[in-house]
C-alpha positions in Angstrom: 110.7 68.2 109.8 110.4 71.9 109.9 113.7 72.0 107.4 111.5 70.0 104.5 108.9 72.7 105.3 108.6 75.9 102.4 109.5 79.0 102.7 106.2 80.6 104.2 107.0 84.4 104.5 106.2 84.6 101.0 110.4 85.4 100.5 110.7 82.8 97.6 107.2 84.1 95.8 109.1 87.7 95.9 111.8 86.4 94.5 110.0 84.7 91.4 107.8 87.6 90.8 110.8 89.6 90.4 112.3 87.0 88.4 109.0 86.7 86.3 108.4 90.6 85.4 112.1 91.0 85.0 112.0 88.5 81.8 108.6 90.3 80.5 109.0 94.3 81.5 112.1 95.4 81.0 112.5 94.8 76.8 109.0 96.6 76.4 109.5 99.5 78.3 113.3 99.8 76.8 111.0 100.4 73.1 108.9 102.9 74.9 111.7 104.9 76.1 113.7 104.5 72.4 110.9 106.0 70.8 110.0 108.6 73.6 113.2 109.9 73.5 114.1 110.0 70.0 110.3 111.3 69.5 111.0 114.4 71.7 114.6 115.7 70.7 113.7 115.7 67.0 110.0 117.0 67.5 110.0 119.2 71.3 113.7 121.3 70.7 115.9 118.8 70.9 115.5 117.7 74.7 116.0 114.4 75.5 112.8 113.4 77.2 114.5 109.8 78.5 118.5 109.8 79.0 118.2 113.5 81.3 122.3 113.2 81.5 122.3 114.6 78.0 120.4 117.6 78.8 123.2 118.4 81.5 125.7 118.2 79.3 124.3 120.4 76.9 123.3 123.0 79.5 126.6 123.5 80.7 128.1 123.1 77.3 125.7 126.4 76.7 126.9 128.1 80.2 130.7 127.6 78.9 130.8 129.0 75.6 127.6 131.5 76.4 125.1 130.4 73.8 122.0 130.8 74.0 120.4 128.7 76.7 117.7 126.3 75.6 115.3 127.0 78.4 113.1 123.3 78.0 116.9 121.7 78.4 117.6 123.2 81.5 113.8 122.8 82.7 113.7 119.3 81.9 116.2 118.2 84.9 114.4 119.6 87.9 111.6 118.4 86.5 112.5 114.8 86.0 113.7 115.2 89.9 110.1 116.8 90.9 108.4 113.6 88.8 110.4 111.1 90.4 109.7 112.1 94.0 106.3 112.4 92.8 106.3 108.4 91.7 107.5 107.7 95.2 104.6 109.5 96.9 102.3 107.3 94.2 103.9 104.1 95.3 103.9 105.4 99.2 99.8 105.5 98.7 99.3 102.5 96.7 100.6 100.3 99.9 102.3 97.9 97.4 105.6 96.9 97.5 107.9 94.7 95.2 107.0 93.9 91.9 103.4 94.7 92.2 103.7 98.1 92.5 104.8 97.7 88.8 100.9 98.0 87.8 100.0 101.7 89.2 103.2 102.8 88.2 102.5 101.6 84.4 99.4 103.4 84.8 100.8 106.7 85.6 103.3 106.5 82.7 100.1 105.5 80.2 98.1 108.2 81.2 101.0 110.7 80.7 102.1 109.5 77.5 98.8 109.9 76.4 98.7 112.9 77.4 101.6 113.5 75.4 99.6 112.9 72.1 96.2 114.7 72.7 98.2 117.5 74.0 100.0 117.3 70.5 97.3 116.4 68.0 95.5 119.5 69.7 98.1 122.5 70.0 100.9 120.9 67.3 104.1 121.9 69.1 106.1 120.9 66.6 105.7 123.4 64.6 107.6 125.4 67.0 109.7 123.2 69.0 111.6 126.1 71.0 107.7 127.3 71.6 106.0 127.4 74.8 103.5 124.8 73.9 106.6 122.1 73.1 107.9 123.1 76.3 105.0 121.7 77.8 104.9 118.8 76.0 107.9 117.9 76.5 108.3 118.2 80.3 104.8 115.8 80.4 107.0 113.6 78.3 110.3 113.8 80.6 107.8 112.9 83.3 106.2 110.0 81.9 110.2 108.8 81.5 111.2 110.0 84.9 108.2 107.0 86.1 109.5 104.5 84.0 113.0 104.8 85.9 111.4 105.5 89.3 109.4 101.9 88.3 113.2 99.8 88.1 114.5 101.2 91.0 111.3 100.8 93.1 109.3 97.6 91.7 112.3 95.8 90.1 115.6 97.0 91.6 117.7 94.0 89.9 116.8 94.9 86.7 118.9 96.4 84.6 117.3 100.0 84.0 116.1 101.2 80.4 118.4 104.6 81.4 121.5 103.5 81.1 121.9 102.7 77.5 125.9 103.7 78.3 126.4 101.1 81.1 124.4 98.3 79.3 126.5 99.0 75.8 129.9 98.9 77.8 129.1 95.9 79.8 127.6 94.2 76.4 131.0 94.9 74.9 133.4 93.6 77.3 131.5 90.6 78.2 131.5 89.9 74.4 135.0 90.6 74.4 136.2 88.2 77.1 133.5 85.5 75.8 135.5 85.8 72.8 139.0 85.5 74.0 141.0 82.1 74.8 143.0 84.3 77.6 141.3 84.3 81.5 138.4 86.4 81.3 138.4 89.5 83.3 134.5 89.9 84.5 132.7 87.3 86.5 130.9 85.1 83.9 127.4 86.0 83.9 125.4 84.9 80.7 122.5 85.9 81.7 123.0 90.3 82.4 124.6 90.2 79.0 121.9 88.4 77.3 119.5 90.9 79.1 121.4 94.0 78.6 121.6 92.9 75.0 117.9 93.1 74.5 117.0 96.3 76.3 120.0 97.8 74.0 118.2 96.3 70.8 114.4 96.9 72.5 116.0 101.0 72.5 117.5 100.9 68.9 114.3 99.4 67.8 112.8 102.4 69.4 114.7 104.9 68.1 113.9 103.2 64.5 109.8 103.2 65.3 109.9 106.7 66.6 111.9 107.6 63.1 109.5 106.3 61.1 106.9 107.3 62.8 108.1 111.0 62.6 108.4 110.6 58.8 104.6 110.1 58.9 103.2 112.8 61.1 105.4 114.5 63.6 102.9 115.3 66.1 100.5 111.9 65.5 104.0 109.6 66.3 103.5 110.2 70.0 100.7 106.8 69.5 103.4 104.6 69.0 105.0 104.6 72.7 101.3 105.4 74.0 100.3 102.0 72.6 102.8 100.5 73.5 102.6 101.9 77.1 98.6 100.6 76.9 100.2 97.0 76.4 102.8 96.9 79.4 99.7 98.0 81.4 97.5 95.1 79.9 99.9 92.6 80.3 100.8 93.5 83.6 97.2 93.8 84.9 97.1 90.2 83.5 99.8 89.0 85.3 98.6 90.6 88.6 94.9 89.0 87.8 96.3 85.4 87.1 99.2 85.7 90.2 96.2 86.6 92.2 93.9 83.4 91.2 97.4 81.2 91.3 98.0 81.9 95.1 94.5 80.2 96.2 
């Protein structure tokens, strides 16, 4: 009798939450960072604001052949690190756990982004983006990306995260590879990661493309494209959390 019974410690919910805000999250935020980081190398002195690795490697490509150092490069790392313990203490105070810790999280990255674009509009960085005002800027920026990354690992850990565009490119290409080939595959068959990893890899291209255009336009003003787009994934996610909430009584 008590084998026919559901699960009641709420494990199965969990898992379609996860499941749920997996299928919905991931491709949105994977434009935001496209745009974010293609908005800040060409407009804030070439840092990359989202994939941090590429920062590292040009720092120590300038410590090798002693150029000159871009200071906002070497900045940006210790300052992702400092913004990603800071998400942590966020989620440590909200008391939420799982995928509904997704919401303040969103929040936080809105709220920076926008503060992004009124911090541009006001002082214009970009007119000199080794300046100290693009400096600025751009370490808000690397910090609203730093909580989009810290938001995978913590709300959504099986999702495949927006920062490694690397990974997600290699595992889209062999898993094409051996989908093509009549020989005995060489990965575990798994449909469904490649079908995801294929659409956070076009969700950052499409990105990159927004972010280019937007650029053309007005360099400073293309920061309201991701901040838009960061209002949405907040929208929609407070709407999921609204309708979960009147689903479970």
């Amino acid at each position: 009798m008590a084998a026919s019974m559901p699960l009641t410690d709420g494990t199965g919910q969990r898992a379609q939450d996860e499941a749920s805000i997996e299928a919905r999250l991931p491709p949105l935020l994977s434009v935001i960072a496209g745009m974010v980081d293609l908005t800040g190398f060409f407009t804030l002195g070439n840092v990359f604001t989202a994939h941090i690795t590429g920062n590292l490697v040009l720092v120590s490509a300038a410590l090798v052949r002693g150029g000159p150092l871009n200071l906002a490069q070497a900045l940006a790392i210790p300052v992702f690190v400092l913004a990603v313990a800071s998400a942590w203490f966020v989620a440590l105070l909200s008391r939420r756990t799982g995928p509904s810790l997704a919401q303040p999280l969103l929040w936080v990255q809105f709220l920076l982004l926008a503060a992004v674009l009124i911090f541009n509009v006001v002082t214009k960085p970009s007119a000199d983006p080794h300046g100290l005002m693009a400096g600025i800027a751009v370490m808000i920026a690397v910090s609203a990306m730093a909580c989009q990354y810290a938001l995978f690992r913590l709300a959504i850990p099986g999702a495949i995260s927006t920062a490694v565009m690397t990974g997600n490119l290699t595992n889209t290409v062999l898993s094409l590879m051996d989908a093509l080939s009549p020989a005995r595959p060489l990965l575990k068959a798994d449909t469904d990661r490649l079908k995801r990893s294929l659409r956070l890899l076009f969700g950052f291209l499409l990105g990159c493309i927004l972010g280019a255009v937007a650029i053309s336009l007005d360099r400073d003003w293309a920061w309201l494209l991701p901040v838009l787009l960061a209002g949405v994934a907040v929208f929609v996610e407070s709407g999921a959390d609204r309708f979960g909430a009147r689903s479970s009584h």
